[in-house]
C-alpha positions in Angstrom: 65.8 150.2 201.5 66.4 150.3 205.1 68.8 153.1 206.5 71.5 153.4 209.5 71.0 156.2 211.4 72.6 158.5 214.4 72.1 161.5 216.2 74.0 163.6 218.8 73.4 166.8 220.6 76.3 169.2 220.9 76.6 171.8 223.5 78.2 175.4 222.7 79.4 178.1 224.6 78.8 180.2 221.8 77.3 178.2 218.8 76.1 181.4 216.8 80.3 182.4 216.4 81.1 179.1 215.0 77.9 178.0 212.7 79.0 179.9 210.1 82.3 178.7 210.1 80.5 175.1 210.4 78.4 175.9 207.5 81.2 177.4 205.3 83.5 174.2 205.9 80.4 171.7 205.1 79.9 173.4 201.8 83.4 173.8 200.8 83.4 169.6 201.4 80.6 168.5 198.7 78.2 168.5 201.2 74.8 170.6 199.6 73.2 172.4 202.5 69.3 174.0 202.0 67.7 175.6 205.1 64.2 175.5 206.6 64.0 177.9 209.2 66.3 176.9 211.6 67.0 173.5 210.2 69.8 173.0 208.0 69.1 169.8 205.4 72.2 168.3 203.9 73.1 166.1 200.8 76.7 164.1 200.9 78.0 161.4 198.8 77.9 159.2 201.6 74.1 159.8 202.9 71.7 163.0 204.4 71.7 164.8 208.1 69.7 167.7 209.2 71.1 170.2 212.0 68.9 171.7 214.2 69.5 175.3 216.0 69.0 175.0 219.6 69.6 178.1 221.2 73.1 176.9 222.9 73.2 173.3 221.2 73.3 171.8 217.9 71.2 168.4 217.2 72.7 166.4 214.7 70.6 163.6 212.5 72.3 161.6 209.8 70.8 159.0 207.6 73.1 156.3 205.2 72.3 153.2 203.2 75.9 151.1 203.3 77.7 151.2 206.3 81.3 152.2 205.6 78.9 155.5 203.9 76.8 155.3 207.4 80.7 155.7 209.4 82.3 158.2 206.7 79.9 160.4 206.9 79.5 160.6 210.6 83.6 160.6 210.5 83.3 164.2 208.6 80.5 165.9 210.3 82.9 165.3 213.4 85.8 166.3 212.1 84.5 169.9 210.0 82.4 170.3 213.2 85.4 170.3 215.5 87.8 172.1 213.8 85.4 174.9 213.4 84.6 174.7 217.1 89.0 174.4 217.7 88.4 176.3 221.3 85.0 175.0 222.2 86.4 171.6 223.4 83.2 169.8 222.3 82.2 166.5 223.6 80.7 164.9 221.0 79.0 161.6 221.7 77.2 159.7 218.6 74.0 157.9 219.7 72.2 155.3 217.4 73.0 152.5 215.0 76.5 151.2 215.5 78.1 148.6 212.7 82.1 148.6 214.2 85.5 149.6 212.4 84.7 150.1 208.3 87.3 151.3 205.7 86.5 154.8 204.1 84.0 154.1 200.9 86.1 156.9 199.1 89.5 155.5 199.6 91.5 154.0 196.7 94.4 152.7 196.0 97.2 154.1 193.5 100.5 153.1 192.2 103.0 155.5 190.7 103.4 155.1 186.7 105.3 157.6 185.9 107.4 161.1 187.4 107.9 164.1 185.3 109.5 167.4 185.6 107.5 169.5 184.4 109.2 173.1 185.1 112.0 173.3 187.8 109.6 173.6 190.7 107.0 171.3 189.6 106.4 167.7 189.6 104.3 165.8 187.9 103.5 161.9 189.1 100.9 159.9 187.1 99.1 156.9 188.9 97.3 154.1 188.3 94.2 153.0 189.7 90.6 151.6 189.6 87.5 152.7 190.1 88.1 156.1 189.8 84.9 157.8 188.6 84.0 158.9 191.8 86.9 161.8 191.2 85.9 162.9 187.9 83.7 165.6 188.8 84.6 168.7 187.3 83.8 170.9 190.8 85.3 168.6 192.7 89.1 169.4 192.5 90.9 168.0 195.4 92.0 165.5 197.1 93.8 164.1 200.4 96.8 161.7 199.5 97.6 159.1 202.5 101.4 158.6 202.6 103.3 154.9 202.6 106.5 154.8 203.6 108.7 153.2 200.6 108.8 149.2 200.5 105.9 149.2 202.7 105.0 145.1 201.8 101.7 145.1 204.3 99.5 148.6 203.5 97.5 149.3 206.6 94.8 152.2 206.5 92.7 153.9 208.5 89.4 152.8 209.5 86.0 154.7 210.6 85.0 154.2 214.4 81.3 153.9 215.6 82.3 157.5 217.4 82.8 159.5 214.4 86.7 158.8 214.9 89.6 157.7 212.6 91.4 154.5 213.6 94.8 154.8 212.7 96.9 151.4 212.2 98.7 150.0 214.7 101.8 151.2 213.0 101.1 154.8 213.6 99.2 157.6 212.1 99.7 158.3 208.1 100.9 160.8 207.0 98.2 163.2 204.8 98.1 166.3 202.9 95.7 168.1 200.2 96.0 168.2 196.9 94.8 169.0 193.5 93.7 166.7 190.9 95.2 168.1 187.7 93.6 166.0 185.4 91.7 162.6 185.5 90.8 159.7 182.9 88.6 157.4 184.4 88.2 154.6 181.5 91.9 154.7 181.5 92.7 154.4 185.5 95.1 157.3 185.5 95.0 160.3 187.6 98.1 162.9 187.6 98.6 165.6 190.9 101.8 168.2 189.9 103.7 168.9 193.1 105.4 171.6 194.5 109.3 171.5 194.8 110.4 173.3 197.7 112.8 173.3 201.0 110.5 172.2 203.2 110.2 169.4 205.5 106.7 168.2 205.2 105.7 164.4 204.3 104.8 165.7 200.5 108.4 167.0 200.2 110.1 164.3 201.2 107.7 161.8 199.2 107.9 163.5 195.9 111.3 163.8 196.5 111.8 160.1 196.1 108.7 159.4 194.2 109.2 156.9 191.5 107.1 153.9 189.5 105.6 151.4 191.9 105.0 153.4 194.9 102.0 153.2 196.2 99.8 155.9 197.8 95.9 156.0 199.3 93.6 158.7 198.7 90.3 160.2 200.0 87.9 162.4 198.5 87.3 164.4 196.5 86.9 168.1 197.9 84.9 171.3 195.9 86.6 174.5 195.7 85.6 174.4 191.9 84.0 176.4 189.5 80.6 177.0 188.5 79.0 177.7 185.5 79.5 181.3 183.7 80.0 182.8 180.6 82.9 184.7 182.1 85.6 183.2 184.3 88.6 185.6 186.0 90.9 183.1 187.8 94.0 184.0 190.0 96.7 182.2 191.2 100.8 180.9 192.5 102.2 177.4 191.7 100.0 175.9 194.2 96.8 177.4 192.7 98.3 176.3 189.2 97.0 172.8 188.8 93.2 173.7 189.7 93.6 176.7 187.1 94.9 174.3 184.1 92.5 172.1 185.1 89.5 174.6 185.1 90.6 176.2 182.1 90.8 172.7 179.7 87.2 172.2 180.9 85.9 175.6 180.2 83.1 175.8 176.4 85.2 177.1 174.1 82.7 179.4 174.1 84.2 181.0 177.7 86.0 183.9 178.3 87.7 186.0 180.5 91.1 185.6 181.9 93.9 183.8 184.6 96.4 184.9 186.6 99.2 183.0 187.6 101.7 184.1 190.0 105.3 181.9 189.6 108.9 182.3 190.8 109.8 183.2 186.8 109.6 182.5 183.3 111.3 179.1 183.8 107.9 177.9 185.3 105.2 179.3 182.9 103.6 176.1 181.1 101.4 175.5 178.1 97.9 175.1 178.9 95.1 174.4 176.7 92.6 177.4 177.4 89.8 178.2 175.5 90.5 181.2 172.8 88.7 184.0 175.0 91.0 183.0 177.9 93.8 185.9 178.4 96.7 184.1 180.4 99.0 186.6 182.3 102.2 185.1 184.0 103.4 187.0 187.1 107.2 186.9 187.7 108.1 187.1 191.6 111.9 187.3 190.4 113.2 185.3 193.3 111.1 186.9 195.9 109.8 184.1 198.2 106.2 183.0 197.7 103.8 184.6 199.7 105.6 187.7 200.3 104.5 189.9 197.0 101.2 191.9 196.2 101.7 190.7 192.4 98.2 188.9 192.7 96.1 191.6 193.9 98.0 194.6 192.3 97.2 192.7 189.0 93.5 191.7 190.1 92.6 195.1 190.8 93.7 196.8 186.8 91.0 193.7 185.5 87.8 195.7 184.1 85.5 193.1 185.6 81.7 193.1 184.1 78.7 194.8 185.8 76.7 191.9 185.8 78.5 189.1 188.3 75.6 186.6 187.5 77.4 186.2 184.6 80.5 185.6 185.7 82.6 182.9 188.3 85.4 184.1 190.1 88.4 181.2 191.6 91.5 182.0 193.4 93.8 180.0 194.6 97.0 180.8 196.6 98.8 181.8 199.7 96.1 183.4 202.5 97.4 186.8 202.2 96.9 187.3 198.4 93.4 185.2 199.1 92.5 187.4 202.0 93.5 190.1 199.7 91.6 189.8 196.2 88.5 188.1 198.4 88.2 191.3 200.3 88.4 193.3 196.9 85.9 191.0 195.5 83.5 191.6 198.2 83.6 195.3 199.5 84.7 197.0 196.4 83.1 195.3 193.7 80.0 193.7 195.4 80.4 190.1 193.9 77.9 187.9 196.0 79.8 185.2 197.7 78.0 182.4 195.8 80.3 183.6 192.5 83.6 182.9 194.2 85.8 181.0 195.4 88.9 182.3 197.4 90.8 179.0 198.7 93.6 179.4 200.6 96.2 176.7 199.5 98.6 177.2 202.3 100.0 180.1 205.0 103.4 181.3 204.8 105.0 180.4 208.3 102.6 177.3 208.8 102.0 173.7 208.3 99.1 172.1 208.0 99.3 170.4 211.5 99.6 174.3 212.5 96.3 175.1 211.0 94.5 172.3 212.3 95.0 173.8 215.9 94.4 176.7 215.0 91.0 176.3 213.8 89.1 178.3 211.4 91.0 181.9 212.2 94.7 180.3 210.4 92.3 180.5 207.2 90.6 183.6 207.9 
């Protein structure tokens, strides 16, 4: 098998600040990462790359079979790369094989089947689509959902540039946002994501708002932030950690236990989820408090009686970045859990759109 390949050589000002970030965001993005000395050796759906420490510069290798896998993942290392480097203004310039404009491998194509309330703040929308095993992967949560504006006839996406780039169509850029997969049958084609109802103004809101049988969306992906295997599990979250938690929880042995914490407006949201029987569920009540603005999360986190032993156990939390920032620190400094049996994610900041955390860079997340 004969492979594409491309290499380019970054300059820093400061690359020792922002390669941990680097290496925190490639992990977090199903990319495996080992180490030999100071070459890092990673493992993507799409192909392999080693990055190679050099004092002020980073030398970047990849390796792909197919071509749209050759142009994804050179599209990713850019982009993870770059927003962990927001202030560096890096000039990154790919050298190497070059095979023009390809669609993503990853992206598919869904059509709405179905919109349910499930509480008064959630919604559920099934779709349809095929070739969906790619997104069955139990550590693999998430997903980005591209956008089409209702009675689109002609669906345009983006392609993958021989510079690591996105091509948007000539219509404009789509609109895209994260989300998790709540559950997933691949022999069936059907793939359901619960939304958020809220005031704001964002392309989600205003899609979901509308959302109804025969739209069509894209999606990319999918993303980690999952668990891994335990005996114990001690998951935290609010209505936008939710869905992962469900999700986790109806793949746990029934041989799991442990316990979740889930954060919602009130009782009006609390919904039935198949956990095994050592699973303790406790519903948090904000009361009408705003979400994002309580210590509900962490006051509760901190009465758990959490084992001595964190090899045993696997730690997920998913919410607003205070609480995460919160209950991460806790994790950390007062009970020692090595990072490796966490995850802290933060779903969103109070105060900030995702837009907003792109320019920011790494420190909106921190």
């Amino acid at each position: 098998m004969s492979y594409l390949k491309a290499n380019v050589i970054i300059e820093f000002t400061d690359l020792t600040r922002c390669f941990t970030d680097i290496v925190e965001l490639m992990a977090a993005h199903n990319i495996k990462l080992t180490t030999k000395g100071n070459v890092y050796c990673l493992v993507s759906a799409f192909g392999t790359a080693e990055l190679k420490l050099k004092q002020t510069c980073l030398d970047v290798s990849i390796e792909a079979s197919s071509p749209a896998s050759f142009n994804r993942l050179k599209t990713e290392l850019t982009g993870l790369i770059e927003f962990a480097a927001q202030d560096e203004k890096l000039d990154i310039q790919w050298t190497g094989d070059s095979i023009g404009a390809v669609l993503p491998p990853d992206l598919r194509v869904l059509m709405v089947s179905n919109v349910q309330q499930i509480t008064p703040r959630i919604r559920r929308v099934s779709f349809g689509g095929s070739n969906l095993d790619r997104y069955a992967v139990s550590d693999q949560l998430h997903c980005r959902i591209l956008f089409i504006d209702k009675g689109t006839k002609q669906y345009q996406w983006p392609m993958l540039g021989d510079d690591g780039r996105i091509i948007w169509p000539e219509t404009g850029k789509i609109a895209t946002r994260i989300f998790t997969i709540r559950s997933i049958d691949v022999e069936a084609g059907t793939l359901d994501i619960d939304f958020v109802m809220h005031d704001g103004k964002g392309p989600a809101s205003a899609w979901v708002a509308e959302a109804e049988s025969g739209d069509v969306v894209g999606i990319l992906g999918p993303d980690a932030h999952g668990p891994k295997p335990a005996e114990q599990y001690f998951l935290a979250g609010d209505e936008t950690g939710l869905p992962a938690i469900a999700r986790i929880l109806e793949a746990l042995p029934t041989t799991a236990s442990g316990c979740a914490i889930i954060e919602v407006n009130d009782s009006c949201e609390k919904q039935q989820i198949n956990a095994p029987s050592g699973i303790t569920i406790t519903w948090l009540y904000r009361g009408g408090a705003k979400a994002g603005t309580t210590t509900l999360l962490i006051d509760a986190f901190r009465e758990l009686s959490l084992p001595e032993n964190h090899d045993l156990a696997f730690y997920w939390v998913g919410a607003e970045l205070s609480a995460c920032r919160a209950i991460r620190n806790y994790l950390r400094s007062d009970m020692k859990v090595p990072s490796e049996r966490m995850v802290c994610f933060s779903h969103w900041r109070r105060g900030m759109s995702e837009e907003d955390i792109i320019e920011a860079g790494p420190s909106a997340l921190s």
